[in-house]
PDB file of N, CA, C and O in Angstrom:
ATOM      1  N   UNK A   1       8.400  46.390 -17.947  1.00  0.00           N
ATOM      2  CA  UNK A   1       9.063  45.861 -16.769  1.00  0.00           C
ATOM      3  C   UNK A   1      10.354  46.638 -16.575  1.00  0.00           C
ATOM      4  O   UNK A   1      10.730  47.043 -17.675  1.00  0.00           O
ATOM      5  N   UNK A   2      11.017  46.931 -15.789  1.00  0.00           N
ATOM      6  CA  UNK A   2      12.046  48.205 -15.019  1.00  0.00           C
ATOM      7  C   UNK A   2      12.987  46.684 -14.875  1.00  0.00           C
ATOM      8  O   UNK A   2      12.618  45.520 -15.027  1.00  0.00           O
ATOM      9  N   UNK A   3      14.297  47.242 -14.528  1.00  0.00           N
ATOM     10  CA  UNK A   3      14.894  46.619 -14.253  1.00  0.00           C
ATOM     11  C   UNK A   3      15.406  46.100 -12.979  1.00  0.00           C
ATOM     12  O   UNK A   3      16.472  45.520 -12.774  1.00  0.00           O
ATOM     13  N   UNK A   4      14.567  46.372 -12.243  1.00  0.00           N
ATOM     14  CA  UNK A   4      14.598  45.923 -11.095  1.00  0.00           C
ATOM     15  C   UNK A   4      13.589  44.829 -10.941  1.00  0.00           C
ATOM     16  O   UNK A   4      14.053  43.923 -10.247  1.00  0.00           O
ATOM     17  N   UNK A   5      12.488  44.624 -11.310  1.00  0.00           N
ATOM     18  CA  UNK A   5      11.686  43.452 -11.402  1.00  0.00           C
ATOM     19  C   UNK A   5      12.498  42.407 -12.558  1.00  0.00           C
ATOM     20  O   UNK A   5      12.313  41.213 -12.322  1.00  0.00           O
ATOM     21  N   UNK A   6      13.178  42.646 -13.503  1.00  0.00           N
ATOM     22  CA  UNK A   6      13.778  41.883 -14.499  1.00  0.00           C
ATOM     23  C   UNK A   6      14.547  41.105 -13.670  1.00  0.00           C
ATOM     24  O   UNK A   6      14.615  39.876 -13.686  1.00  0.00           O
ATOM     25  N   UNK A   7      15.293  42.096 -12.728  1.00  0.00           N
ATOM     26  CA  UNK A   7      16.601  41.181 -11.476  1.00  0.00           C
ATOM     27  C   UNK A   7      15.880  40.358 -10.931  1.00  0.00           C
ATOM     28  O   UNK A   7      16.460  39.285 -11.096  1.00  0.00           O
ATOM     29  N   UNK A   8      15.027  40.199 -10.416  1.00  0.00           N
ATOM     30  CA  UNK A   8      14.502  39.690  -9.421  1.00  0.00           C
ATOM     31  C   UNK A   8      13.680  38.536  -9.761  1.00  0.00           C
ATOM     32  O   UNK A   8      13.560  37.522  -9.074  1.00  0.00           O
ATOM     33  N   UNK A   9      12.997  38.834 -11.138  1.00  0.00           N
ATOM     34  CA  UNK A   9      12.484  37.560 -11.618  1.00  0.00           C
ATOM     35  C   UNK A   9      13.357  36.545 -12.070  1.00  0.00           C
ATOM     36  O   UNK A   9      13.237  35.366 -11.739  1.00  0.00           O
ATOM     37  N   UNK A  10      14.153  36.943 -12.751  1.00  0.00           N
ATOM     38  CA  UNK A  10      15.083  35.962 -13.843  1.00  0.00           C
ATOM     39  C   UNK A  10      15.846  35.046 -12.610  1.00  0.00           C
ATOM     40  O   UNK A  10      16.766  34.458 -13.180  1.00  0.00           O
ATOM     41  N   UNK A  11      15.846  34.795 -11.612  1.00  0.00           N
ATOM     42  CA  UNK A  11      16.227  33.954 -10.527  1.00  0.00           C
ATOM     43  C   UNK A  11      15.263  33.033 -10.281  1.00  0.00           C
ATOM     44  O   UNK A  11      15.389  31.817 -10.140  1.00  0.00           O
ATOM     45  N   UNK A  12      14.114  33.831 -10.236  1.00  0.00           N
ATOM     46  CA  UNK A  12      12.822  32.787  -9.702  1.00  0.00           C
ATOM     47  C   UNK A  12      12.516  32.199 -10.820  1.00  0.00           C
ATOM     48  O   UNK A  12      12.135  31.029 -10.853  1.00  0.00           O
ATOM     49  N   UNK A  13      12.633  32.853 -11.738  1.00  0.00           N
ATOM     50  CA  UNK A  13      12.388  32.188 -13.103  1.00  0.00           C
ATOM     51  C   UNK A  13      13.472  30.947 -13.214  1.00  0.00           C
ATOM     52  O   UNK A  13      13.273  29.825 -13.680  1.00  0.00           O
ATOM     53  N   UNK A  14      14.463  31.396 -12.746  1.00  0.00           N
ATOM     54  CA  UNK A  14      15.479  29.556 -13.079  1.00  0.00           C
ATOM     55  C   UNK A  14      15.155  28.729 -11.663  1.00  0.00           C
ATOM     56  O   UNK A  14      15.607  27.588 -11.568  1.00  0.00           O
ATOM     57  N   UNK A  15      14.760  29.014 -11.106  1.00  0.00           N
ATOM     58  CA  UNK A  15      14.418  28.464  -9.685  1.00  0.00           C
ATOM     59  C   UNK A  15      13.217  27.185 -10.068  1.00  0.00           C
ATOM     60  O   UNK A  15      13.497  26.040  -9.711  1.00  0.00           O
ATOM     61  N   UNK A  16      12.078  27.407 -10.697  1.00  0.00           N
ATOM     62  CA  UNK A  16      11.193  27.034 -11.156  1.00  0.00           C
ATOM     63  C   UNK A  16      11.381  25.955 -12.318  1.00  0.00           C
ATOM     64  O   UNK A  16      11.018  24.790 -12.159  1.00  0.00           O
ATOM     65  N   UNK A  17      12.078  26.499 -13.713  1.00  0.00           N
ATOM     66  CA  UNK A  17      12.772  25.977 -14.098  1.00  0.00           C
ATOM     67  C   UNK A  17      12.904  24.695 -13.735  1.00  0.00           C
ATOM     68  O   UNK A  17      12.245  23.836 -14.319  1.00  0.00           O
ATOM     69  N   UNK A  18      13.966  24.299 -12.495  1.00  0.00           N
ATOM     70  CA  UNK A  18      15.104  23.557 -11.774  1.00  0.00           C
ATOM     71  C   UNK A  18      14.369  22.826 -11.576  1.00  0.00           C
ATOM     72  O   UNK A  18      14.582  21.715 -12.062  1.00  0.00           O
ATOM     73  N   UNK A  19      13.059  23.034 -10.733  1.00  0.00           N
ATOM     74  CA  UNK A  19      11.625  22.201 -10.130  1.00  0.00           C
ATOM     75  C   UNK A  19      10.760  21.655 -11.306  1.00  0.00           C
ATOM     76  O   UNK A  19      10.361  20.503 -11.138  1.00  0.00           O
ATOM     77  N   UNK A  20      10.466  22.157 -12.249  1.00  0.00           N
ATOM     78  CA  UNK A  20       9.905  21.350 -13.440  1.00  0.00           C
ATOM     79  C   UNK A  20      10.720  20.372 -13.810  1.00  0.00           C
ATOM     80  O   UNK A  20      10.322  19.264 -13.450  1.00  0.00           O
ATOM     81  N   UNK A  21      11.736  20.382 -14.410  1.00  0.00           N
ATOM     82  CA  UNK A  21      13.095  19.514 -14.683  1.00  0.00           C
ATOM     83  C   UNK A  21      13.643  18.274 -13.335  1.00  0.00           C
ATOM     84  O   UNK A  21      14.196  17.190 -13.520  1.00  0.00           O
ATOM     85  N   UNK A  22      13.341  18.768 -12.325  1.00  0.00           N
ATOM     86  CA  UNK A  22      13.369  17.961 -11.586  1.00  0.00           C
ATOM     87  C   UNK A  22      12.303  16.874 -11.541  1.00  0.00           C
ATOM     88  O   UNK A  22      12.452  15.652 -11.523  1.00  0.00           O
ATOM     89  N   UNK A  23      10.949  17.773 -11.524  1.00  0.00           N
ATOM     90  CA  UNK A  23       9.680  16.677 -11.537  1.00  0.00           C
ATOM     91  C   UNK A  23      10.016  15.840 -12.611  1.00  0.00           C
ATOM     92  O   UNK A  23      10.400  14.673 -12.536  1.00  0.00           O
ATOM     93  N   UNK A  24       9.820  16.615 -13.753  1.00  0.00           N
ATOM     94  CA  UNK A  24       9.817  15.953 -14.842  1.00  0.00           C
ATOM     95  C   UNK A  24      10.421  14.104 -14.861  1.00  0.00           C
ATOM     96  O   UNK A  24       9.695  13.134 -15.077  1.00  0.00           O
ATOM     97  N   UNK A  25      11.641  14.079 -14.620  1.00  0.00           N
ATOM     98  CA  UNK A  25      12.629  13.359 -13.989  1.00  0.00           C
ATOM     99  C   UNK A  25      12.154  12.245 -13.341  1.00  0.00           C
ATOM    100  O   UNK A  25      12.111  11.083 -13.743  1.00  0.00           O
ATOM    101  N   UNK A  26      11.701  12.856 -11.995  1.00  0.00           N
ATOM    102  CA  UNK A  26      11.048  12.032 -10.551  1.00  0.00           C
ATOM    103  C   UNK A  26       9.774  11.041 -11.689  1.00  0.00           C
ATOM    104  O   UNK A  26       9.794   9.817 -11.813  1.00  0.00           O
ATOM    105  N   UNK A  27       8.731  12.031 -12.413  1.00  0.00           N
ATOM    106  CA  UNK A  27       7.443  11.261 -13.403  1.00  0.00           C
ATOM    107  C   UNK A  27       8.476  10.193 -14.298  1.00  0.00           C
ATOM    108  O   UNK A  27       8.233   9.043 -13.932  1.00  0.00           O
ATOM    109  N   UNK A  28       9.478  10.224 -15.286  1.00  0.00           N
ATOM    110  CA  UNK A  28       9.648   9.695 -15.830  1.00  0.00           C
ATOM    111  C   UNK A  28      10.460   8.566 -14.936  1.00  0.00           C
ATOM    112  O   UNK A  28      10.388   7.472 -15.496  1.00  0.00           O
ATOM    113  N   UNK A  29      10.938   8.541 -14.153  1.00  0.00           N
ATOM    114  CA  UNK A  29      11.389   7.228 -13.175  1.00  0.00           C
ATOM    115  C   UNK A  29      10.281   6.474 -12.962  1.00  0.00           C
ATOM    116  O   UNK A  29      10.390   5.270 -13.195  1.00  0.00           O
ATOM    117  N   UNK A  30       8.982   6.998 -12.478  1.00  0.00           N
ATOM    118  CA  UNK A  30       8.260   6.672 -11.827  1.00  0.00           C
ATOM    119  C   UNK A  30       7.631   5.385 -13.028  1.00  0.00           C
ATOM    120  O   UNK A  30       7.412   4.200 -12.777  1.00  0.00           O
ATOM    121  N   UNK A  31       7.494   5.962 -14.073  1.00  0.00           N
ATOM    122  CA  UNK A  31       6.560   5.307 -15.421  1.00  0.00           C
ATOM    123  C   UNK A  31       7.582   4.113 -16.274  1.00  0.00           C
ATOM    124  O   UNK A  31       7.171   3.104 -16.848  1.00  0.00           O
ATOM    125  N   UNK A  32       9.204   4.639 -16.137  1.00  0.00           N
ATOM    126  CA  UNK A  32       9.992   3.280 -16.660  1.00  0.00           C
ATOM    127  C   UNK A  32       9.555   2.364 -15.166  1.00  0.00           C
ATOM    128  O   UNK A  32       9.358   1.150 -15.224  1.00  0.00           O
ATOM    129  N   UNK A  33       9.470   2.975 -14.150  1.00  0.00           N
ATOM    130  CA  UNK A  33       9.518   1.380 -12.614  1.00  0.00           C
ATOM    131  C   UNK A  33       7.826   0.797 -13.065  1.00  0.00           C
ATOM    132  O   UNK A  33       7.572  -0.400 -12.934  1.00  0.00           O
ATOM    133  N   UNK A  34       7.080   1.481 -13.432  1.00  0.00           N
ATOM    134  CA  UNK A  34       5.923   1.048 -13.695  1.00  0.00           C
ATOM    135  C   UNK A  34       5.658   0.404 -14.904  1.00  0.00           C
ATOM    136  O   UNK A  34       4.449   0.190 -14.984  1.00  0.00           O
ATOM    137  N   UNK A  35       6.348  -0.045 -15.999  1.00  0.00           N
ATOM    138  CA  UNK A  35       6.226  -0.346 -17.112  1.00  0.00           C
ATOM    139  C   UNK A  35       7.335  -1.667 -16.900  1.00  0.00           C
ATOM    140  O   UNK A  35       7.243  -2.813 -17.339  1.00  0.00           O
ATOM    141  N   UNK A  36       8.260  -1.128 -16.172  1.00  0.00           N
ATOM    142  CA  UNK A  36       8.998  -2.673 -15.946  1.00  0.00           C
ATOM    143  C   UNK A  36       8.730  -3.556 -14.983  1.00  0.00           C
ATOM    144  O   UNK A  36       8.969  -4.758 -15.104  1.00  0.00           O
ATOM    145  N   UNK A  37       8.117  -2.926 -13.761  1.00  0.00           N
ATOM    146  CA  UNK A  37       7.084  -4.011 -12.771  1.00  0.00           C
ATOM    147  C   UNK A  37       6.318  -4.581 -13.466  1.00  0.00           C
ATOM    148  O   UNK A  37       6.006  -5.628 -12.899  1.00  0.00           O
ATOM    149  N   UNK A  38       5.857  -4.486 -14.340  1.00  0.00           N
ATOM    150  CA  UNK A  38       4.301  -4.781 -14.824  1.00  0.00           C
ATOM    151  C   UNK A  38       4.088  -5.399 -16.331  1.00  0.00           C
ATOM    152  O   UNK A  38       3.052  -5.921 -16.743  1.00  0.00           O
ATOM    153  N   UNK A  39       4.893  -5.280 -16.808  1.00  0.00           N
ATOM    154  CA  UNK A  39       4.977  -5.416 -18.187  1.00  0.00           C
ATOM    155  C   UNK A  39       6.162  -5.972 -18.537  1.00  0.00           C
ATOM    156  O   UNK A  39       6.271  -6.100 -19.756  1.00  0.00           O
ATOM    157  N   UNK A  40       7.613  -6.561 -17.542  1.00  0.00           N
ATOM    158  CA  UNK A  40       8.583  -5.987 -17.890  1.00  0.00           C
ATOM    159  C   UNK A  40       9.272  -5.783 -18.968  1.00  0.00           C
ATOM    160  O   UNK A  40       9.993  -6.647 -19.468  1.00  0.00           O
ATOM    161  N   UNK A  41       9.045  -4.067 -19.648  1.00  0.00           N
ATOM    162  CA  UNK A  41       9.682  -3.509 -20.515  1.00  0.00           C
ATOM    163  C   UNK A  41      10.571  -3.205 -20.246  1.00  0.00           C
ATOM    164  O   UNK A  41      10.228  -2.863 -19.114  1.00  0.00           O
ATOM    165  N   UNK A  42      12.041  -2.882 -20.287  1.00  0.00           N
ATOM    166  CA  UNK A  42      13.255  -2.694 -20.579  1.00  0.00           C
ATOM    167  C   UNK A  42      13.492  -1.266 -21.916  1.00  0.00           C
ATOM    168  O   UNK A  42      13.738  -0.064 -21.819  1.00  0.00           O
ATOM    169  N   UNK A  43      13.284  -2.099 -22.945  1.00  0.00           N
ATOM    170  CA  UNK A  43      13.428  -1.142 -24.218  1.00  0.00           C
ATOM    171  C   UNK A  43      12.377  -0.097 -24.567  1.00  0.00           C
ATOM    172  O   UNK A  43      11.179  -0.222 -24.318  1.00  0.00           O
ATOM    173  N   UNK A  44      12.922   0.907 -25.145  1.00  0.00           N
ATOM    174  CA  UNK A  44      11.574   1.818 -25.708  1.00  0.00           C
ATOM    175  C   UNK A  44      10.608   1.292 -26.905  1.00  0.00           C
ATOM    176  O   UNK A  44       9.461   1.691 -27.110  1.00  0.00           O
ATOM    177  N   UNK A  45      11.229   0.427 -27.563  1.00  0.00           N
ATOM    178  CA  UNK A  45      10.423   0.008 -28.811  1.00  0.00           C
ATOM    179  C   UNK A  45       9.723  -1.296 -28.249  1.00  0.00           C
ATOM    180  O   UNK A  45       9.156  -2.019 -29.067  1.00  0.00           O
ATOM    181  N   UNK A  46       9.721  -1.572 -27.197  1.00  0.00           N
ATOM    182  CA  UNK A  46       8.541  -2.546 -26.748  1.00  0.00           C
ATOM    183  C   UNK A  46       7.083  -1.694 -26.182  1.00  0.00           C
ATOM    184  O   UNK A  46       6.123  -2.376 -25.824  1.00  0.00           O
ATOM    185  N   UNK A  47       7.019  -0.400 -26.141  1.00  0.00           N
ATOM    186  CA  UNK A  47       6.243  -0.014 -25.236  1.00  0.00           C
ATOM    187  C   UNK A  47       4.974   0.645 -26.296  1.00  0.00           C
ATOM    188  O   UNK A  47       5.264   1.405 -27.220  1.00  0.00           O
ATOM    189  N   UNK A  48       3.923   0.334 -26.075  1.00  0.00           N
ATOM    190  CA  UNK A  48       2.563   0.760 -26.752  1.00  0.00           C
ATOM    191  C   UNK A  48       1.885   1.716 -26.291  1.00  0.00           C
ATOM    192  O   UNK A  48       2.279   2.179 -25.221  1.00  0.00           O
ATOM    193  N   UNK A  49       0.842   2.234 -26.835  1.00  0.00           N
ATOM    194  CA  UNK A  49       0.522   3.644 -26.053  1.00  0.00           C
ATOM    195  C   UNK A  49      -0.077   2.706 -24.976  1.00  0.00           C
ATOM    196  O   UNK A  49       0.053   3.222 -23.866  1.00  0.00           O
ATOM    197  N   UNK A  50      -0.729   1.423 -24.932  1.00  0.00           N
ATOM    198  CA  UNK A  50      -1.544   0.795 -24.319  1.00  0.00           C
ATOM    199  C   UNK A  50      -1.095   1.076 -23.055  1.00  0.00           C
ATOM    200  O   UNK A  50      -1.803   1.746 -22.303  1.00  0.00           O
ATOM    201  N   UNK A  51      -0.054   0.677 -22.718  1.00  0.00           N
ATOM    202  CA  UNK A  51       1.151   0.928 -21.554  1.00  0.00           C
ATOM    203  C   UNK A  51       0.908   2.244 -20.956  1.00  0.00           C
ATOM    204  O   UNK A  51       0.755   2.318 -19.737  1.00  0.00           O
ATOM    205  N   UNK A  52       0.841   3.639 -21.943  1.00  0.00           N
ATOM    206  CA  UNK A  52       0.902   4.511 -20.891  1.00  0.00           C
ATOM    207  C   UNK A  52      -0.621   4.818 -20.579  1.00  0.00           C
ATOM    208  O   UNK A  52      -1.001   5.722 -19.834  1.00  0.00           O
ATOM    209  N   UNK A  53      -1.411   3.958 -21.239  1.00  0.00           N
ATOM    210  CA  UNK A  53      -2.642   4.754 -20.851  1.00  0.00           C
ATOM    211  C   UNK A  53      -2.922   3.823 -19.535  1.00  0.00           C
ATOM    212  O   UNK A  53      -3.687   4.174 -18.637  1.00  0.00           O
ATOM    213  N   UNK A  54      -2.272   2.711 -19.538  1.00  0.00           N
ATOM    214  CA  UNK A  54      -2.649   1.927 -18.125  1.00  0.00           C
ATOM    215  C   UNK A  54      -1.724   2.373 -16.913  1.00  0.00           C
ATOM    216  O   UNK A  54      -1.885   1.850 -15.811  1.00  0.00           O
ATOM    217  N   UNK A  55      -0.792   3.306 -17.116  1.00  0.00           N
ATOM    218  CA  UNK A  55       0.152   4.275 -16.256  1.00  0.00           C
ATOM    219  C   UNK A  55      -0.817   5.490 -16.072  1.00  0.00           C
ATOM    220  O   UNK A  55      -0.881   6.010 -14.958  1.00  0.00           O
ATOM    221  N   UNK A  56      -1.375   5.844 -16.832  1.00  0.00           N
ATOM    222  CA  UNK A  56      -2.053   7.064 -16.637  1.00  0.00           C
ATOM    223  C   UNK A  56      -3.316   6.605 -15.326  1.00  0.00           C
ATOM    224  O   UNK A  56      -3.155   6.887 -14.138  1.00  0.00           O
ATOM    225  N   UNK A  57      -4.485   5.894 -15.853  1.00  0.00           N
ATOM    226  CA  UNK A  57      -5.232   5.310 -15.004  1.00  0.00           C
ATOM    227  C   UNK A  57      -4.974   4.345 -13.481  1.00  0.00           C
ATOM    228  O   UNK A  57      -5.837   4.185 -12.618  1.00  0.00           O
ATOM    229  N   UNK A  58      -3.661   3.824 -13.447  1.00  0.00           N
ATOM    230  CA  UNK A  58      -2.751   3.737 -12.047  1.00  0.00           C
ATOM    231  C   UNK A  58      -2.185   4.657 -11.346  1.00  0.00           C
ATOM    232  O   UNK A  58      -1.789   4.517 -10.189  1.00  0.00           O
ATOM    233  N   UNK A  59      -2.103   5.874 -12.163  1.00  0.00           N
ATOM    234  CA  UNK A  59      -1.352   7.095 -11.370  1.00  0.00           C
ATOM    235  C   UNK A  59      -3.074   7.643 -11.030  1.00  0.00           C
ATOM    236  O   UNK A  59      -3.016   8.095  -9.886  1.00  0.00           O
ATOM    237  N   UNK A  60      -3.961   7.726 -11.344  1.00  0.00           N
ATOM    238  CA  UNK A  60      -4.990   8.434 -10.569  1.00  0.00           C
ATOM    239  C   UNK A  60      -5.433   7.828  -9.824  1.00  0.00           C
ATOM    240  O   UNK A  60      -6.100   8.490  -9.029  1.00  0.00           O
ATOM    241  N   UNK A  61      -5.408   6.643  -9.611  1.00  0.00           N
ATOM    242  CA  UNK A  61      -5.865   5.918  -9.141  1.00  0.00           C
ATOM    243  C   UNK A  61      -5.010   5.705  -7.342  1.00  0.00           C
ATOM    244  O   UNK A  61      -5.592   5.788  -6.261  1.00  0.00           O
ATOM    245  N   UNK A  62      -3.963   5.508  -7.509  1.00  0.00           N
ATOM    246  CA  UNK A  62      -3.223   5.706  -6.258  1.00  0.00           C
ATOM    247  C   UNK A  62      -3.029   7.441  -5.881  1.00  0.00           C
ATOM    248  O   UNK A  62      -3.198   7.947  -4.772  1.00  0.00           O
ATOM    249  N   UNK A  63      -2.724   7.982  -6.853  1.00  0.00           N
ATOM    250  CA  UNK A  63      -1.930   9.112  -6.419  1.00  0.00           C
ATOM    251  C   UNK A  63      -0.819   9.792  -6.708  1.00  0.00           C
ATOM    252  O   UNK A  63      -0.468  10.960  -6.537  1.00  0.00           O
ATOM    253  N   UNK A  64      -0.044   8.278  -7.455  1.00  0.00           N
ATOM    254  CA  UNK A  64       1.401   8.374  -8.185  1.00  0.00           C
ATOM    255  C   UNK A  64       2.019  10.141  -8.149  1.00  0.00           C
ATOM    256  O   UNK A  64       3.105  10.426  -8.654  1.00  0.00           O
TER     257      UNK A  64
END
C-alpha cells in the first residue's frame, strides 16, 4: 500500500469505526429497554442467558 491510499483510508477507517461504536450503543439500549419492559431487570446479575435468547428471537421477529 503507497502512501497515498494509507491517507485516505485511515479516515474511512475511523469513520466506520465511529458507526460500529455507535450501533453498538443504539443494540445495547435497545436490549437493557427490552429486558426491563419485560422482565423488569435493572441489575446485571439478575439477567440469564434465558433473557437474551428471548431478545434475540424478539429482535427477528419485529426487526429490532
Amino acid at each position: 500500500m503507497n502512501f497515498y491510499e494509507l491517507f485516505h483510508e485511515f479516515p474511512f477507517d475511523c469513520k466506520v469505526r465511529e458507526l460500529t461504536c455507535s450501533n453498538y450503543e443504539k443494540q445495547l439500549n435497545k436490549f437493557r429497554f427490552f429486558v426491563r419492559e419485560n422482565y423488569n431487570i435493572i441489575d446485571f446479575e439478575e439477567l440469564k442467558p434465558i433473557h437474551i435468547k428471548y431478545y434475540i428471537a424478539a429482535s427477528g421477529k419485529t426487526g429490532m
